[in-house]
C-alpha positions in Angstrom: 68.6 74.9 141.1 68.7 71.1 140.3 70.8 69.9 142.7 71.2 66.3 140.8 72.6 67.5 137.8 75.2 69.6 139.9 75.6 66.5 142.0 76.8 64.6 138.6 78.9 67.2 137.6 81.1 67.0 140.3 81.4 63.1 140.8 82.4 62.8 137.3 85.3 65.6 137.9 83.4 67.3 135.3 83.6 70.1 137.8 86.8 70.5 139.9 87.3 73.1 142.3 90.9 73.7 143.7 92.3 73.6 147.2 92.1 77.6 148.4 96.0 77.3 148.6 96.9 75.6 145.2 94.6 77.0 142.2 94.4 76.0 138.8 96.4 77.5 136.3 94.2 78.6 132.9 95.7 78.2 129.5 95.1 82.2 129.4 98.0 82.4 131.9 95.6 83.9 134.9 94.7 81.8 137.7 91.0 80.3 138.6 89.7 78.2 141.1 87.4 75.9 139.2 87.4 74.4 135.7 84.4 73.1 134.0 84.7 69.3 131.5 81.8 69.0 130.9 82.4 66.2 128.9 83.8 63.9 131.4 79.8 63.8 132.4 79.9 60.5 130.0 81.6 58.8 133.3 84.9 59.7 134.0 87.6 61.8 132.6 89.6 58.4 131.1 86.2 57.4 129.1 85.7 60.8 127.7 89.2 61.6 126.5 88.7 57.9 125.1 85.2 59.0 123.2 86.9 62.6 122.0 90.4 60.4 120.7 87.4 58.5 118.7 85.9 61.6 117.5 88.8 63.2 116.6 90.2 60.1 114.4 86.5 59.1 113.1 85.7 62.6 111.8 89.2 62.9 109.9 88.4 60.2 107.4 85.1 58.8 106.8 82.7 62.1 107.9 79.4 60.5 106.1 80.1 56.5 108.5 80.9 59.0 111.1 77.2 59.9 113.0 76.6 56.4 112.8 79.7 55.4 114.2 79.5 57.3 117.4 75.9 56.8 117.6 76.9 52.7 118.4 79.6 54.0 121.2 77.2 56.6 122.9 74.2 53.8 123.1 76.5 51.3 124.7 77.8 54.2 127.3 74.3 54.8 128.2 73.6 51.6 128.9 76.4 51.3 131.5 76.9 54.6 132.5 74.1 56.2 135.0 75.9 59.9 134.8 75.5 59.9 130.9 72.0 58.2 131.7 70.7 61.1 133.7 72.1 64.1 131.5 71.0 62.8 128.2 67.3 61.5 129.5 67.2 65.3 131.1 68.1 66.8 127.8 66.0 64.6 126.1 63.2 66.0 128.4 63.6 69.3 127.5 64.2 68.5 124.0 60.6 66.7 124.3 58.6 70.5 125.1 60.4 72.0 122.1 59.0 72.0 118.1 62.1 71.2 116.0 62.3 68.9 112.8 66.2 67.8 114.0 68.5 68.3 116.3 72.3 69.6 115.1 75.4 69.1 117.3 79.0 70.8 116.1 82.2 69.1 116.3 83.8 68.3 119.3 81.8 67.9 122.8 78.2 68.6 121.7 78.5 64.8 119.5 78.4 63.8 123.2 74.9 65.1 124.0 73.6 66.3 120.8 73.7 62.4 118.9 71.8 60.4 121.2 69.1 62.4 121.7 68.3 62.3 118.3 68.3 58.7 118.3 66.2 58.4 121.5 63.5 61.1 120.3 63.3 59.0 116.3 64.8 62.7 115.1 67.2 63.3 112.2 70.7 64.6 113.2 73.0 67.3 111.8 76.6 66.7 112.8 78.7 70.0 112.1 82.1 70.1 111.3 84.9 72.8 112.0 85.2 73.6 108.4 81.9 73.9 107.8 81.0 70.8 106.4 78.0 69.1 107.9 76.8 65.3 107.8 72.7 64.7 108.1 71.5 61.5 109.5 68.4 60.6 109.3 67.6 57.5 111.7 71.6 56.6 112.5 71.2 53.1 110.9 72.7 53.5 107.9 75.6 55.7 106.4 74.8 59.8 106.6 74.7 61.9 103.5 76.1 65.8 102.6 74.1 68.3 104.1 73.6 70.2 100.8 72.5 66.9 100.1 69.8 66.8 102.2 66.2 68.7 101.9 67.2 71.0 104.9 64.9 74.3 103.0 62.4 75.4 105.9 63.5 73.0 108.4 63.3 73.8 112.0 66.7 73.0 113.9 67.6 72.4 117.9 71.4 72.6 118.4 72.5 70.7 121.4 75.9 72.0 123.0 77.8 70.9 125.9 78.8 74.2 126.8 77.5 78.1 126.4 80.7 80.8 127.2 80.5 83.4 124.8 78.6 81.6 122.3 81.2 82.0 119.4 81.1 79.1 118.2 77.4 79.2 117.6 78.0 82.4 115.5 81.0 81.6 113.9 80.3 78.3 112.4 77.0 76.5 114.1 74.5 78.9 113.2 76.2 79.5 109.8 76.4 76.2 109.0 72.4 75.4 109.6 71.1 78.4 107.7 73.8 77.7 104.6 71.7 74.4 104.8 68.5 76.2 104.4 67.3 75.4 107.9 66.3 77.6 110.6 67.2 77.5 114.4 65.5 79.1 117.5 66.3 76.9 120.4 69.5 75.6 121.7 70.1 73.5 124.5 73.1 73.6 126.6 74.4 70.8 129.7 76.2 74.1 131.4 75.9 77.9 130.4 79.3 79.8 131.6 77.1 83.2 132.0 79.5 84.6 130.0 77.1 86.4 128.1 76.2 83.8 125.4 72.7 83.4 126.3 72.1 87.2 125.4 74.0 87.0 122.1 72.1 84.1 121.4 69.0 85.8 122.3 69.9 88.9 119.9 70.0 86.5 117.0 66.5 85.2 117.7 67.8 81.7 119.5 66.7 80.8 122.8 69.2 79.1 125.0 68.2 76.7 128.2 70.3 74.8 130.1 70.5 71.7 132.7 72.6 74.6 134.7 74.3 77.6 135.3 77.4 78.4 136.5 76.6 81.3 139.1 76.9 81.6 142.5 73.9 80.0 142.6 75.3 76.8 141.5 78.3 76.8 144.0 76.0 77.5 147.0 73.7 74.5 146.1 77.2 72.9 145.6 78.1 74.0 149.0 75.1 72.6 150.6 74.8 69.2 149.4 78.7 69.0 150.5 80.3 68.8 147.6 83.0 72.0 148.2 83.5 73.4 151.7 82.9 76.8 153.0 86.4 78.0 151.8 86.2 76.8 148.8 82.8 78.5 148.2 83.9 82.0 149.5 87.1 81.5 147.0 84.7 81.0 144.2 82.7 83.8 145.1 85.6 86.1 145.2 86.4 85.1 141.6 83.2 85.2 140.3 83.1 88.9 141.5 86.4 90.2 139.9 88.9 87.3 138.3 91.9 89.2 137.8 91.8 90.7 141.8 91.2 87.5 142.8 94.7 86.5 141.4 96.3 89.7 142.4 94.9 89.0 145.9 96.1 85.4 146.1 99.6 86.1 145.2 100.1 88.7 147.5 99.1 86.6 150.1 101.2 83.7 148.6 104.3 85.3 147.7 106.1 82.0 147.0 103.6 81.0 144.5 105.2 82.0 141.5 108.5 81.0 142.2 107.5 76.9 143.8 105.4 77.2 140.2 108.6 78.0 137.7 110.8 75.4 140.4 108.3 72.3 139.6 109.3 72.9 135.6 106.7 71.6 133.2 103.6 73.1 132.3 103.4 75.2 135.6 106.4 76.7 134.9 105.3 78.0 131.0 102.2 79.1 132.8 103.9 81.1 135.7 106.3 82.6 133.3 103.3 83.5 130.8 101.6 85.1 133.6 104.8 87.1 134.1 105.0 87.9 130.3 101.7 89.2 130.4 101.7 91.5 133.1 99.6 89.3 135.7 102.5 88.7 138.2 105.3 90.1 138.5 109.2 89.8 137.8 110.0 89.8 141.6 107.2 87.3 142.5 109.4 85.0 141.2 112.2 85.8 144.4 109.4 84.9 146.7 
């Protein structure tokens, strides 16, 4: 496994993994010990939340200014930023070995990697929308146009994510989206693939997935070695890895006070202890300790 790209993903914080004795809370109301931004990968977590309040404000009003917009923000980020360097030049590797007439990002994290490859590589670009709208660019300079707009009949598509999980956004709206345009896709490129099963779904549908990484326990022992975790925060991961919901069932009956220090700080930890509760993932008199 490349050891660099892991090495970038947790300088950024684009990786996190917790203390053994204080894990994250999930919005699903379980508990994890890592969580994955893969966004942040553009330098830090301030920048990207910057970029993705951009986004979000850019792509509510003028969609067809929009790829060119970001396009400017992303080249001036690479120019200063040697984390967003490194990814995009390694994606734009891989994208390099592939045949593909343009490469499509969807709305919100794959603008981050999918745009400036296109731009580096002198390819058209797809941006995809949530609502199924789509804006092609075809050399960023100048304002985009619809994507029924476009001569998209026959062409050959590489969609460029940030992240793989279960690959539901690829079937629910990105792959949609390019073959309502008349294009075809059959590789994808992903900065990190969960191994949540997307690649093989993907696969199934006639699309190739590769990736910069995986997150496996592969990953976390290459993460282990270069120093980036320590050895009990590796053997935590590995216990989650191998069965998420024992893993919590495990820590809080070996932290019996867990629940109830949670619901005492107030806040979000609280409306996450008491979900877990709700939910049936601790329990009523975990909150006694």
């Amino acid at each position: 496994m490349t050891d660099r790209i892991i090495d970038l993903l947790f300088e950024t914080d684009a990786v996190r993994v917790s203390d053994p004795k204080s894990p994250f809370w999930y919005a699903s109301g379980r508990l994890g010990p890592f969580y994955i931004n893969t966004h942040f990968l553009l330098s830090n977590e301030i920048e990207a939340l910057e970029l993705l309040s951009i986004i979000e404000s850019s792509s509510s009003s003028d969609r067809l200014t929009f790829p060119r917009l970001i396009c400017e923000h992303l080249r001036k980020i690479y120019d200063r930023s040697l984390s967003f360097r490194e990814v995009t030049d390694m994606i734009v590797k891989k994208a390099g070995d592939m045949d593909f007439d343009f490469i499509s990002g969807g709305e919100r994290r794959d603008f981050f990697f999918s745009i400036l490859p296109a731009f580096i590589l002198k390819k058209p670009h797809l941006c995809i929308f949530k609502d199924f709208q789509a804006v092609y660019s075809a050399d960023f300079l100048s304002d985009g146009i619809h994507a029924y707009e476009a001569n998209l009949i026959g062409k050959r598509a590489l969609h460029i994510a940030d992240l793989v999980t279960e690959a539901s956004s690829y079937t629910r709206v990105w792959i949609p989206a390019i073959r309502e345009a008349g294009a075809t896709i059959s590789d994808t490129i992903a900065v990190v693939d969960r191994k949540q099963g997307g690649g093989e779904i993907l696969l199934k549908d006639g699309i190739r997935l590769q990736t910069l990484t995986q997150i496996s326990p592969d990953f976390f022992e290459s993460a282990l070695a270069i120093g980036r975790i320590t050895e009990p925060q590796y053997r935590m991961v590995l216990n989650f890895m191998q069965n998420p919901a024992e893993y919590m069932d495990v820590f809080l009956s070996e932290n019996p006070s867990f629940i109830k220090e949670q619901i005492d700080l107030g806040g979000k930890a609280k409306e996450r202890a008491e979900m877990a509760i709700s939910k049936g993932y601790a329990r009523p008199s975990d909150c006694n300790g």
